[in-house]
N, C-alpha and C positions, 0 to 999 in steps of 0.2 A: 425496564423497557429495553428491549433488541432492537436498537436502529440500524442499519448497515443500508443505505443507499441503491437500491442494484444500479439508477437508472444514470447516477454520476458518472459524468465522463472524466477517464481519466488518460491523459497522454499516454501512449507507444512507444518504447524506445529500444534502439538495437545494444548492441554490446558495448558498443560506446557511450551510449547517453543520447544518444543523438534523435530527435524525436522524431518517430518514422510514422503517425497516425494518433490515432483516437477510437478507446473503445469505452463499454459502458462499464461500470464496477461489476455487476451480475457477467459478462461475458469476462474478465479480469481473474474470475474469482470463482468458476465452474471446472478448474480444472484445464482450462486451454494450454495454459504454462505462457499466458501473453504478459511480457516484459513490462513495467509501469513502476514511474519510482515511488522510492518508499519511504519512511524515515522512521526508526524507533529506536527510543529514548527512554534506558533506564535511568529510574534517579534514585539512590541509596542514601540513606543518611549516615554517622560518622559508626555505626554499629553495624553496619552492612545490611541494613534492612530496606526491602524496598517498598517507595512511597506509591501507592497508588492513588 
């Protein structure tokens, strides 16, 4: 199953962090280059494999 949200709103932020609006995942994620934070989290085990 491919979920990906288009219609989530996710915060604006300039170069600071600083939250400067709100756009949808689908306008995020078309290519705009619109700023939005992020977080990703490798996890490796003690073999250097990673867990998904």
């Amino acid at each position: 199953m491919n979920y990906d949200n288009e219609k989530e709103m996710l915060p604006l932020v300039d170069e600071q962090g600083n939250i400067i609006g709100a756009a949808s995942r689908g306008e995020c994620h078309n290519g705009s280059k619109k700023t939005h934070p992020v977080v990703h989290l490798h996890v490796f085990n003690s073999r250097g494999e990673l867990y998904l």
